[in-house]
N, C-alpha and C positions, 0 to 999 in steps of 0.2 A: 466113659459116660457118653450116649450116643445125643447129638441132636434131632431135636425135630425137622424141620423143613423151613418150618419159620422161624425159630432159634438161629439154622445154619444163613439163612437170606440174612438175617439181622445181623451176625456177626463177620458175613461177608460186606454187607454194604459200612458195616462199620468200621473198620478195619479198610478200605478202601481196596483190596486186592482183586487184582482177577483171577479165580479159581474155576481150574476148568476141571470138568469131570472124567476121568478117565478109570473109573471104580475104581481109586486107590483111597488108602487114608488122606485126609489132608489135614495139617496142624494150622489152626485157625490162635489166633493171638488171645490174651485175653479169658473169660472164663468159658468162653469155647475150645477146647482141650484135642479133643479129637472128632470127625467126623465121616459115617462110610458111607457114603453118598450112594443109592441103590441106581444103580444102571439096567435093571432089569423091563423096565419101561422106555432104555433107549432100544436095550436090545431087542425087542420086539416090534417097536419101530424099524429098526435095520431090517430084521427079518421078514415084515410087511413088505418092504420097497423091493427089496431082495425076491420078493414072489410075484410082484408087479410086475416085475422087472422078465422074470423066467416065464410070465405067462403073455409079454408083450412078443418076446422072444420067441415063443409058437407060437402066437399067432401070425404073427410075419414070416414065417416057415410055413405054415400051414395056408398064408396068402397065395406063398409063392409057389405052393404045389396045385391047390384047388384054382386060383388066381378069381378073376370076375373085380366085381366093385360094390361097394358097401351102399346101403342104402341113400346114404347122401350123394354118393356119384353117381347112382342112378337115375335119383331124382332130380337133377343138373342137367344128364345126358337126354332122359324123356322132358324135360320141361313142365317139370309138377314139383309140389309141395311133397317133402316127406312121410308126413301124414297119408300121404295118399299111397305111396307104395305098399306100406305094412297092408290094410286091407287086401292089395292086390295079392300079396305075396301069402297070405294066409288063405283065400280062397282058392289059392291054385292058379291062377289067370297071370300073373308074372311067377315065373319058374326061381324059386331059388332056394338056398342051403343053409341052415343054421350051423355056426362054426364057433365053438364056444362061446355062445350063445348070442353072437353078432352076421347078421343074415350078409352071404355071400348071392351076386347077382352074376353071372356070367354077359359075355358079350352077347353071345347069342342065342340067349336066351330073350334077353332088352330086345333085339335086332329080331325076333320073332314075334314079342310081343309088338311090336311097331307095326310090323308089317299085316298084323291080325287088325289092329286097328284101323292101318291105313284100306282096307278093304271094305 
């Protein structure tokens, strides 16, 4: 007989045990009989972090081939609000690169726009 979720909460907290899930059966005391705990919502969590995880991983690969700096060290380096570089960088007037889907700035690119400015 399978439980619910709140059947199985209920006959765990009653029962006092710590039941950990590892998708096995577990024999719960009482008229809690058997329970298969679905892990198919951890497992797609693991597998989320796990794709996080592989797209942090090129992207740190893909930094350290294109290299440059992200729009917040840009913004640090020119002394402006980040708000302010995206319009730049969408009009063409600061030079830079979309790199799954987070804008790379180059040094000298910043170091040309400066120099436009300072004239």
């Amino acid at each position: 007989m399978a439980l619910s979720q709140q059947e199985y909460d209920e006959a765990q907290r009653k029962s006092g045990l710590d039941i950990h899930d590892h998708g096995e059966t577990v024999e719960l005391p009482g008229n809690a009989s058997k329970y298969q705990k679905n892990t198919k919502e951890n497992n797609q969590m693991a597998s989320e972090e796990q794709h996080e995880q592989k797209l942090q991983k090129l992207q740190d690969r893909i930094d350290g081939i294109i290299g440059g700096y992200s729009v917040p060290e840009a913004a640090r380096i020119l002394k402006v609000k980040e708000s302010t570089i995206y319009p730049m960088l969408q009009s063409g007037d600061l030079v830079g690169h979309k790199v799954l889907g987070s804008w790379r700035i180059k040094e000298q690119d910043i170091v040309t726009w400066a120099k436009a400015q300072a004239s």
